[in-house]
C-alpha positions as a printed NumPy array, in Angstrom:
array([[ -0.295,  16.225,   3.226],
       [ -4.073,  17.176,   3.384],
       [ -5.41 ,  17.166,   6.629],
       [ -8.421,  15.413,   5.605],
       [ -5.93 ,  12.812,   4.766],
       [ -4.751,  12.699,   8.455],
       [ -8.501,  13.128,  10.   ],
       [ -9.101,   9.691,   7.656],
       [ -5.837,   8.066,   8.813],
       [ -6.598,   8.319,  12.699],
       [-10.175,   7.196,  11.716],
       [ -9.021,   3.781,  10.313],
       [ -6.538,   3.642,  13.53 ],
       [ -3.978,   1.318,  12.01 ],
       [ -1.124,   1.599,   9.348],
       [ -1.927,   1.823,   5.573],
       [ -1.09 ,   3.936,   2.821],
       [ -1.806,   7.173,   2.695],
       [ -4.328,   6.858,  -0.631],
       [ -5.253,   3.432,   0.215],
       [ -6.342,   4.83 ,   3.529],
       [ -8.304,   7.461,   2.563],
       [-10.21 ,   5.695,  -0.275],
       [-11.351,   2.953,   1.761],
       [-12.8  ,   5.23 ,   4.2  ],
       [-14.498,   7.163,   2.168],
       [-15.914,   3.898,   0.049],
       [-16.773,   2.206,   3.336],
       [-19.235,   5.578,   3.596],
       [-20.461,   5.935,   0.068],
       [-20.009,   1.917,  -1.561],
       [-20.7  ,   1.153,  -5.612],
       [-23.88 ,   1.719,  -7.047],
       [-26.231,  -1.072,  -6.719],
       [-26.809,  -1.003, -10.331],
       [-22.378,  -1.958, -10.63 ],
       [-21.916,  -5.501, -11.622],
       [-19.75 ,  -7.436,  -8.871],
       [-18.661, -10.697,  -7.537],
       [-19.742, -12.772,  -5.12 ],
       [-20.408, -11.521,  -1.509],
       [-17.951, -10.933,   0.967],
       [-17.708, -12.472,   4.299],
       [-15.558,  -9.446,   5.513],
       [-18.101,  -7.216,   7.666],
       [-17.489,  -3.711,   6.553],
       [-14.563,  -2.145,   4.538],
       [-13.373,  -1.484,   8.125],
       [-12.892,  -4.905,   8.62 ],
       [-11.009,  -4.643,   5.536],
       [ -8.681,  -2.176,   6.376],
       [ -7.997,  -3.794,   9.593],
       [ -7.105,  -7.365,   8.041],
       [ -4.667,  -5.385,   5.328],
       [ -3.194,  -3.181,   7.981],
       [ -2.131,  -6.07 ,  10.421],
       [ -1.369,  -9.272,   7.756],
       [  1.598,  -9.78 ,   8.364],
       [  1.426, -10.194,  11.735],
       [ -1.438, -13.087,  10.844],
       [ -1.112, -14.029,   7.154],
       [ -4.68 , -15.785,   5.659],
       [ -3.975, -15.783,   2.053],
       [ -6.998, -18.241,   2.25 ],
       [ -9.555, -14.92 ,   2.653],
       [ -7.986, -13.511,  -0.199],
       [-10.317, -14.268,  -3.034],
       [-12.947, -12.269,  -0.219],
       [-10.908,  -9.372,   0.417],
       [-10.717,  -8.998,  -3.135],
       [-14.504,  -9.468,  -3.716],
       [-14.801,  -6.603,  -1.622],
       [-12.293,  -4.32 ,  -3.172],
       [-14.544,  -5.375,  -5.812],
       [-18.082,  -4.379,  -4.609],
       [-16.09 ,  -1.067,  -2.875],
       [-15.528,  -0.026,  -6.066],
       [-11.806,  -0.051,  -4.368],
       [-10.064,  -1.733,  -8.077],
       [-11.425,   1.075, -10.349],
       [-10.024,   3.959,  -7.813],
       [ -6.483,   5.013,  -8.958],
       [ -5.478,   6.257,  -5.603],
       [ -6.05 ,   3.039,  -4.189],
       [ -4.388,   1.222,  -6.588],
       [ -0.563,   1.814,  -5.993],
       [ -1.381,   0.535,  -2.255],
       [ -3.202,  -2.651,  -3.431],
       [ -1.021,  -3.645,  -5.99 ],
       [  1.592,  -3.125,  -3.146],
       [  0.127,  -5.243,  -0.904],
       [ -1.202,  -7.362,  -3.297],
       [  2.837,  -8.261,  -4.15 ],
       [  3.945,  -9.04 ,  -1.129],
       [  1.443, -11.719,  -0.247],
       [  2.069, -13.514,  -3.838],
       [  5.469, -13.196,  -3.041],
       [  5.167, -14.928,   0.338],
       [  2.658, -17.197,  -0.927],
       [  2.64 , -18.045,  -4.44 ],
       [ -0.389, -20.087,  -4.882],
       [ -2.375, -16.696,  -4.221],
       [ -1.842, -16.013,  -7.841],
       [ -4.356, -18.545,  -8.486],
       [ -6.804, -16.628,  -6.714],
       [ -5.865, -13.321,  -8.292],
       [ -6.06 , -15.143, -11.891],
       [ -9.521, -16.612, -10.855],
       [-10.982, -12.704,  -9.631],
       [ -9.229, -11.487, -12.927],
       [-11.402, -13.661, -15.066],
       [-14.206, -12.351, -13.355],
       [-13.075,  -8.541, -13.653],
       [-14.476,  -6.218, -16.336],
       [-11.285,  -4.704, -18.011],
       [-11.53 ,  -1.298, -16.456],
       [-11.13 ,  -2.878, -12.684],
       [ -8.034,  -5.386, -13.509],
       [ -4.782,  -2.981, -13.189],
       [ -4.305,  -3.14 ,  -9.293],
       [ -4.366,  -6.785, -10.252],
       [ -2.165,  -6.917, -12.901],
       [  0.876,  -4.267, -11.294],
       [  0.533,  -6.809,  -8.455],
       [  1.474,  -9.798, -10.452],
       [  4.393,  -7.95 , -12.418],
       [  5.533,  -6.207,  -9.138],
       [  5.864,  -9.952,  -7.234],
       [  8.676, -10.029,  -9.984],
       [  8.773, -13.998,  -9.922],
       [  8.456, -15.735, -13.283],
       [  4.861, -17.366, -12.542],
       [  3.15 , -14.634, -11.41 ],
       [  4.597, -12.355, -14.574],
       [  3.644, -15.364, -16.341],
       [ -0.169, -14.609, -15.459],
       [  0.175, -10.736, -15.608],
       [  0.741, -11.681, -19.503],
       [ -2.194, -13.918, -19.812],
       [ -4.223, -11.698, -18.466],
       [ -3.587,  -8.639, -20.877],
       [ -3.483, -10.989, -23.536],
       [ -7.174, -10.764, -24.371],
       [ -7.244,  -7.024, -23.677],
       [ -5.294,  -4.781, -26.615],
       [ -5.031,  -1.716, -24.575],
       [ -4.248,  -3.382, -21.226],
       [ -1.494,  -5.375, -23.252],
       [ -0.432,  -1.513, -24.595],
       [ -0.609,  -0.398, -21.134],
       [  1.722,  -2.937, -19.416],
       [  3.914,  -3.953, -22.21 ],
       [  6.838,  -1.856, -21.045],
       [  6.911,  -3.55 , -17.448],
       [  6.049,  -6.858, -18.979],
       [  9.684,  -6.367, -21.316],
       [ 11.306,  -5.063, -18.513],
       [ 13.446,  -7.254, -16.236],
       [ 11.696,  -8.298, -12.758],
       [ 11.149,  -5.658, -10.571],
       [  9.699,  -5.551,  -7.261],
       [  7.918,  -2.502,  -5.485],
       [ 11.01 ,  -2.107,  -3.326],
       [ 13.162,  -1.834,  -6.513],
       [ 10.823,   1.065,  -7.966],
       [ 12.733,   4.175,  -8.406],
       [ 11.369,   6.841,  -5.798],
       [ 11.602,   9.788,  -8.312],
       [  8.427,   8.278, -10.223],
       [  6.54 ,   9.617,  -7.867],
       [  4.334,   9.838,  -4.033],
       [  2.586,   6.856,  -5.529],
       [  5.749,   4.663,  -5.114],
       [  5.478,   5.089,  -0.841],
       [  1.675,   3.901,  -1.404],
       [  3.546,   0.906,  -2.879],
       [  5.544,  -0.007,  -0.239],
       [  3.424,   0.704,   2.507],
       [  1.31 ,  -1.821,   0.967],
       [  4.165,  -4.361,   0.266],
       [  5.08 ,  -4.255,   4.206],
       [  1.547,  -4.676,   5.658],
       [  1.569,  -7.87 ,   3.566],
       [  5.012,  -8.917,   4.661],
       [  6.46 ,  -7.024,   7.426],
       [  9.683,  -6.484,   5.753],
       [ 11.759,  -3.768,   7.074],
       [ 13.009,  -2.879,   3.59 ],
       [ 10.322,  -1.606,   2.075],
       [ 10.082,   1.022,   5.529],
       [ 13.691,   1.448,   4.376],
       [ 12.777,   2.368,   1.249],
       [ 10.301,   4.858,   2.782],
       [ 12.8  ,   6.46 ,   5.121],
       [ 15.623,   7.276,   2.096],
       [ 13.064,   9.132,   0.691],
       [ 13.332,  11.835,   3.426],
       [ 16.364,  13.49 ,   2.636],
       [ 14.084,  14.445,  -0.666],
       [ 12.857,  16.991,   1.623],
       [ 15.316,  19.098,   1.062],
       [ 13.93 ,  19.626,  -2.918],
       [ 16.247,  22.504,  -3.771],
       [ 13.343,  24.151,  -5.712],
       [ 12.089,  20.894,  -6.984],
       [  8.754,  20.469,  -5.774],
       [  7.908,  17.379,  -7.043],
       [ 11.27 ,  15.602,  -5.779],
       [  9.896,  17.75 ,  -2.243],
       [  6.433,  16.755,  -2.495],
       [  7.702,  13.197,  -1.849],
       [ 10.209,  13.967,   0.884],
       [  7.439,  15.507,   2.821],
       [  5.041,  12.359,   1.813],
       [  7.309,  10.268,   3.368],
       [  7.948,  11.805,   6.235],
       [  3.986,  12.119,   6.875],
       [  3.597,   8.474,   6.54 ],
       [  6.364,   7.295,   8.884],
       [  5.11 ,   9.424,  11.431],
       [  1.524,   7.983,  10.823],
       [  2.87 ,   4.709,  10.779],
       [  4.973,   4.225,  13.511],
       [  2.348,   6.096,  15.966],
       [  0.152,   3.59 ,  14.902],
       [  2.788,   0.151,  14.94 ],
       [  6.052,  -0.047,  16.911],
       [  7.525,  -2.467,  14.305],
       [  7.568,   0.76 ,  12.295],
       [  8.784,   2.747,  15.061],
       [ 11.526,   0.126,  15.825],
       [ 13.033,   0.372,  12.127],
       [ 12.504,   4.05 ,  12.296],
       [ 14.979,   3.987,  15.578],
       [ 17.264,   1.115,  14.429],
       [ 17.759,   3.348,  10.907],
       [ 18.448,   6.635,  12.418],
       [ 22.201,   5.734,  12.804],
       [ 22.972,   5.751,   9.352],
       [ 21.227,   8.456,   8.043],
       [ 22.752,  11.661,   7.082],
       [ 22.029,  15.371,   6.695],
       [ 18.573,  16.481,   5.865],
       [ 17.809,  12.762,   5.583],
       [ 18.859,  12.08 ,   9.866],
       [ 17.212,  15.536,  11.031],
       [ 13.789,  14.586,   9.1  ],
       [ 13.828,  10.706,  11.242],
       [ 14.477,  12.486,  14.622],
       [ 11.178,  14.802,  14.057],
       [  9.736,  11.766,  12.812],
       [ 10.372,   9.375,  15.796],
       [  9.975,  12.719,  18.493],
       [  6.016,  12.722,  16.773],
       [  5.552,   9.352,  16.768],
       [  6.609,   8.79 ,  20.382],
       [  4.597,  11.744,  21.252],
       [  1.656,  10.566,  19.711],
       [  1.982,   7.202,  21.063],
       [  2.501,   8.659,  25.035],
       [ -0.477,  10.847,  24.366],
       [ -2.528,   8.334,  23.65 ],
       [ -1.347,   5.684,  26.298],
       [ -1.981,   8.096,  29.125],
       [ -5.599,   8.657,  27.712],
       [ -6.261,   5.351,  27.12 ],
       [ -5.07 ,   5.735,  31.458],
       [ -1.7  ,   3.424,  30.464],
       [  0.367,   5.971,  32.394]])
């Protein structure tokens, strides 16, 4: 991956996606134009705040600050970025899936939403795969023809959930689930992440490669950062094969690296 993509990741200090990451980092710096309409104000602090409260939520879930964390994805200009949107949507998921009367608060910030800013939104409800929340994903491309054109085909499809995504679609699809498990915690979706290592080994596919070495990156990242992550990473390493076993070893032997280096300088030993 781009280093600037790892200079932005140690920046933020805590787990996200690897897109999701990097766009709110560089939107905490730059913002929307003033002249951009947008909801009501935030009481989040800064877009760091905001990273921190997605990064950690499910060790402390508070789907009652939704509605502001997504008045300041909003303002960010976060919900018309498409490489933060696979990581929102993600998230967004997993908390409606955990919490299904945050649907009501993504319908209300929908209503509010010029067209153009709703599709992190509306992936979110459709991704949460239960029948109320793909209920509102309708309703809310109901009024818009080409939103409707864009999501019919997920909409017709049966319920899936990020975890159930097919990793071949793309890098976009580890964005996903790193956003699904800092709203829930669940080790499947870092699961998920790890099977797509033995895609390292892309036999001359470099798109099927590009996503081996994507996910490799961002278990590394991750479980420096959170030993949840780590833990999975060790507790999966058993029953991986091949290319798919020797990418997990380098990616715990960085990760506990990292996380030694930085205990002695922070004088932990």
């Amino acid at each position: 991956m781009p280093l600037t993509l790892a200079l932005l990741r140690r920046a933020l200090a805590s787990p996200l996606s690897l897109a999701f990451a990097a766009t709110l980092v560089a939107l905490a710096i730059v913002g929307r134009s003033p002249a951009a309409p947008s909801l009501q104000p935030s009481t989040f602090q800064s877009v760091a705040d905001l990273s921190a409260w997605t990064a950690r939520y499910y060790l402390n879930p508070e789907p009652g600050r939704l509605g502001e964390a997504l008045r300041l994805m909003d303002t960010a200009g976060l919900l018309d970025s498409d490489d933060a949107a696979p990581g929102i949507a993600g998230f967004l998921s997993g908390v409606v899936r955990r919490n299904p009367a945050s649907i009501a608060t993504i319908q209300a910030q929908l209503q509010d939403l010029p067209e153009e800013r709703q599709a992190p939104l509306v992936l979110a409800l459709i991704y949460a795969a239960t029948p109320a929340a793909r209920d509102a994903a309708a309703a809310a491309v109901a009024p818009h023809p080409r939103m409707k054109r864009r999501f019919q085909r997920q909409l017709d499809a049966p319920p899936t959930t990020v975890e159930q995504i097919a990793l071949e679609e793309g890098p976009w699809v580890l964005d996903a689930l790193w956003g699904d498990f800092m709203a829930t915690g669940d080790r499947s979706a870092v699961e998920r992440v790890i099977g797509a290592l033995a895609y390292a080994d892309g036999k001359e596919d470099t798109a099927r490669e590009s996503i081996g070495a994507a996910a490799a990156w961002s278990l590394a990242s991750n479980a420096t950062q959170d030993a949840r992550v780590l833990q999975i990473c060790e507790e999966a390493l058993p029953q991986q094969r091949g290319i798919g076993a020797a990418q997990l070893k380098d990616v715990i032997a960085k990760a506990r690296a990292a996380r030694a280096s930085r205990t002695a300088k922070s004088g932990g030993g």
